[in-house]
C-alpha positions in Angstrom: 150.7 49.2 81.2 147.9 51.2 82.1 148.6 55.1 81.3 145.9 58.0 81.6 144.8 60.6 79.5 143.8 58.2 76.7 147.3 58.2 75.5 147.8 54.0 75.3 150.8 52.8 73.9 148.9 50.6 71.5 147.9 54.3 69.7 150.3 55.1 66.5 153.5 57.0 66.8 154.6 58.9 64.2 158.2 58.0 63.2 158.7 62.1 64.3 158.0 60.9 68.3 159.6 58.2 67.7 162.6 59.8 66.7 162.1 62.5 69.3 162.6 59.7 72.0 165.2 58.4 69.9 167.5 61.3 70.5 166.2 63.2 73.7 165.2 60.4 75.9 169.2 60.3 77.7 168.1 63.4 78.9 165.3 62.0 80.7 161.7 61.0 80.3 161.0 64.9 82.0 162.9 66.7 78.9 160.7 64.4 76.2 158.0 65.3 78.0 158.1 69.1 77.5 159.0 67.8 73.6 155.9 65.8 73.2 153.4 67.4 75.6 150.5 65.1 74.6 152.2 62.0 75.3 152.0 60.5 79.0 155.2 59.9 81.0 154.0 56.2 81.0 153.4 56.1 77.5 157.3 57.9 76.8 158.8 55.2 79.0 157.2 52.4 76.8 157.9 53.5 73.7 162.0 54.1 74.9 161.5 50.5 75.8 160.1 48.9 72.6 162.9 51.1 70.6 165.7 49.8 73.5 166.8 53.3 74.2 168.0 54.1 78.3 168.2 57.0 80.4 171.5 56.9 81.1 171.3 60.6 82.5 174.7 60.5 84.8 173.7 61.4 88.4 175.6 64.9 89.1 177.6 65.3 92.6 175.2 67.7 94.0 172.5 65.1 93.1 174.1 62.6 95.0 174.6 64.7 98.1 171.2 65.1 98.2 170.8 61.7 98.1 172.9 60.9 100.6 171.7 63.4 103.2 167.9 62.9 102.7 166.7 59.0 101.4 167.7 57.8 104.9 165.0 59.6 106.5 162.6 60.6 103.3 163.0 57.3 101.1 162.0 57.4 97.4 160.1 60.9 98.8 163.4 62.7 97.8 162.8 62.2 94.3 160.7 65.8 95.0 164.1 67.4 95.3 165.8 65.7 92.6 164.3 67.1 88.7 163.7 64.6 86.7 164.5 61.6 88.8 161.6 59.2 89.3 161.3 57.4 92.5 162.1 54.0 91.3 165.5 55.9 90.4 166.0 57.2 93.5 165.6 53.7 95.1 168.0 52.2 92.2 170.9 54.8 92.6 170.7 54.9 96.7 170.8 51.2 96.6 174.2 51.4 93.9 175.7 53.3 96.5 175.0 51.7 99.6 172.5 54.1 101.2 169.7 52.6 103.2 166.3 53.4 103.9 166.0 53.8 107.8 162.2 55.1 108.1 161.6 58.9 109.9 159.0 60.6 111.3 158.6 63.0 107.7 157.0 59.1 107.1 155.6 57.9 109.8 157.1 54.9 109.7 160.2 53.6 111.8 162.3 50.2 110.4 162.5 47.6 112.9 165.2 47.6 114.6 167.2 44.1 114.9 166.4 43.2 118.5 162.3 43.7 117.5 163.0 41.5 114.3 164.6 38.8 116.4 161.6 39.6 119.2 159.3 38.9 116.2 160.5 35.2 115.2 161.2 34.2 118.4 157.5 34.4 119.6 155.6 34.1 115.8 153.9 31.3 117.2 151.9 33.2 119.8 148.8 34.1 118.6 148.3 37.4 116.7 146.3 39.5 120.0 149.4 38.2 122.4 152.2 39.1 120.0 150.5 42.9 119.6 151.2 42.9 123.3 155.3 42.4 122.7 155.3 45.5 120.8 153.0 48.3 122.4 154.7 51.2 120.8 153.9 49.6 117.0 150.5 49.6 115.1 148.7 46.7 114.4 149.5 46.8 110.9 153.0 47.5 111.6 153.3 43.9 113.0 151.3 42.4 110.9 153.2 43.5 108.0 156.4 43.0 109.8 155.1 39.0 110.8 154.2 38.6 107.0 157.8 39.3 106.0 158.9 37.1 108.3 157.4 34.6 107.2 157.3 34.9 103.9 161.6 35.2 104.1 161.2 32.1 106.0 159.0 30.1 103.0 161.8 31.5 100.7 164.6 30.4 102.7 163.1 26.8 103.1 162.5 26.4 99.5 165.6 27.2 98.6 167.3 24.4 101.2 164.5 22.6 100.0 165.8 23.0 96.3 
């Protein structure tokens, strides 16, 4: 893992940290932080791994309210209104309760809707210039992305037929 500030997690702990992590890290990586000031959020998140201790910080109902109202639109961005929650939690907890990611403009991106998906297989033979022309009101990145998913969910479901 690569972290910054010099602090790698090769460099010696001192059984102190160590317990410091031990015994604050439920509270979150954010609270050992402010504990151990010179250590990285990177390098605190290894070192709870190699000693097998979690986060298991319950989310509160206000947290997932927020949740709720704003990952549709905002994605892993409303981590910014959540203390201490990391984006990857944010994804982990919306996806426990059913919440899904639906693009906005606070993104700039929009998900494809299912009639442009289906739009998208059924012509992914045309060449890349003619399908850009199905779908004026999307970047060409946008489809290219959204072609490469396709087919690399098609490669996925053939290998497993396949296997």
């Amino acid at each position: 893992m690569g972290c910054s500030s010099g602090n790698k997690p090769s460099e010696t702990w001192s059984e102190a940290e160590k317990e410091i992590v031990r015994t604050h890290y439920e509270k979150g990586y954010a609270h050992v932080m402010a504990l151990l000031p010179d250590r990285t959020r990177g390098t605190i998140q290894w070192m709870a791994g190699k000693l097998g201790v979690i986060c298991a910080r319950s989310w509160t109902p206000e947290e997932e309210l927020i949740l709720v109202a704003g990952y549709p639109a905002l994605g892993t961005a409303v981590a910014g209104q959540l203390y201490g929650r990391t984006p990857e939690a944010v994804k982990i907890k919306a996806c426990d309760m059913g919440v899904k990611y639906q693009g906005g403009e606070y993104t700039g991106q929009q998900m494809w809707s299912r009639e442009e998906q289906m739009c998208l297989a059924r012509n992914d033979h045309l060449i890349f210039a003619e399908l850009l022309k199905l779908f004026p009101h999307r970047s060409r990145l946008s489809v290219k992305k959204a072609r490469e998913r396709l087919r690399r969910k098609n490669k996925m479901a053939a290998l497993r037929r396949a296997g």
